[in-house]
N, C-alpha and C positions, 0 to 999 in steps of 0.2 A: 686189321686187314688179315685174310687167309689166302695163305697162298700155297700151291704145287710145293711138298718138299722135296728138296733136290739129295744127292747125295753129294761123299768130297768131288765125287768125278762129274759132278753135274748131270747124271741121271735120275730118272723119276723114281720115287718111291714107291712100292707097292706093301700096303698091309690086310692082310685077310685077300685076295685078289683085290681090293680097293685100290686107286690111288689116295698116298696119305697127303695129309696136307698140313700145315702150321699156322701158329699165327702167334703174335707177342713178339715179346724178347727175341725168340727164337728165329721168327719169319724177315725181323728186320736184320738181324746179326746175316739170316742168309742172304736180305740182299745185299747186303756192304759186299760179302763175300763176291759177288755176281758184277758187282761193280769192280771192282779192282781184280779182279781172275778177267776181265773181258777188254782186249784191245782195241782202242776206239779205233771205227774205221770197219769192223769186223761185222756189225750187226746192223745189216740192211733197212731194217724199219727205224730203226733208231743211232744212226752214226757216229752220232758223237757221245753216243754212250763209251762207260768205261775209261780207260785211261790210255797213256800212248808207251806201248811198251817200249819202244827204241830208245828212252828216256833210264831203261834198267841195263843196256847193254854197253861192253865196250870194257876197255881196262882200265880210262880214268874216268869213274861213275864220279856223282856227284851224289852223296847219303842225304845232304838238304835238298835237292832237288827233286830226289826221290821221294822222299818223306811229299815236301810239298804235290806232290803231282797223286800220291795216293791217298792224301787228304782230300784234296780235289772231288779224287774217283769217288770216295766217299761220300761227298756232301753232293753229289747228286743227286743222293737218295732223298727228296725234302722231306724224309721224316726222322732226320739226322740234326740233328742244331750244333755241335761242335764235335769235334774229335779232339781225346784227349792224348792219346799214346799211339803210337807207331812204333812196332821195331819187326826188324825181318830179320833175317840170315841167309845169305847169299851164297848155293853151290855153285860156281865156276863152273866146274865140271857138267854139269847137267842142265847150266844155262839159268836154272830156275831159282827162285826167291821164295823162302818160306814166311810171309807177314800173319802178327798180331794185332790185333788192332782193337782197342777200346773208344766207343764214342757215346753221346748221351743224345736221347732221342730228343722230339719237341715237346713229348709230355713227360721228359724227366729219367726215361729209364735207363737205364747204364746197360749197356749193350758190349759182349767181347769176342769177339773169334779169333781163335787160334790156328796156325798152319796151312793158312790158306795160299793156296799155290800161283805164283805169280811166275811166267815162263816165255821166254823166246823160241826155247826148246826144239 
């Protein structure tokens, strides 16, 4: 699949005045990314996209619930077949959650993004 490359702040690419575009590895790791950066509820055409972020907020989180809910956001994408690793890092302070996340597509490929910004913010 090719898709619109985005950047970390989910803006569109521009190379040569072109927009750039992706595809592979790359195209799928951005949408995990798209998936768990997006509040279900948030995105008009498609509502139940994304994940719920009120699920990352508060002083007693739950780390397994969290995990489970951004595996979830992940396997939205049906060109995901399992996700292997999740870990974040969680600033207090700035509301927001830094996740990793490793998952293996349906044709095999090991797919990983780092720092992707998870936020109540």
């Amino acid at each position: 699949m090719i898709s619109l490359k985005l950047d970390e702040t989910g803006d569109l690419v521009f190379s040569g005045g072109e927009l750039a575009v992706i595809e592979g590895p790359e195209e799928l790791a951005q949408c995990g990314r798209a998936a768990i950066g997006t509040n279900k509820g948030e995105w008009f055409l498609y509502p139940d996209a994304g994940i719920t972020f009120s699920k990352f907020l508060g002083k007693e989180i739950n780390e397994e619930e969290m995990r489970d809910e951004l595996s979830a956001g992940l396997l939205q994408e049906d060109r995901f077949q399992t996700v292997e690793d999740i870990e974040f890092t969680i600033n207090r302070k700035s509301r927001t959650m830094l996740v990793t996340f490793t998952a293996v597509g349906t044709d095999g490929t090991r797919v990983q993004a780092e720092g992707v910004e998870v936020g109540a913010g």
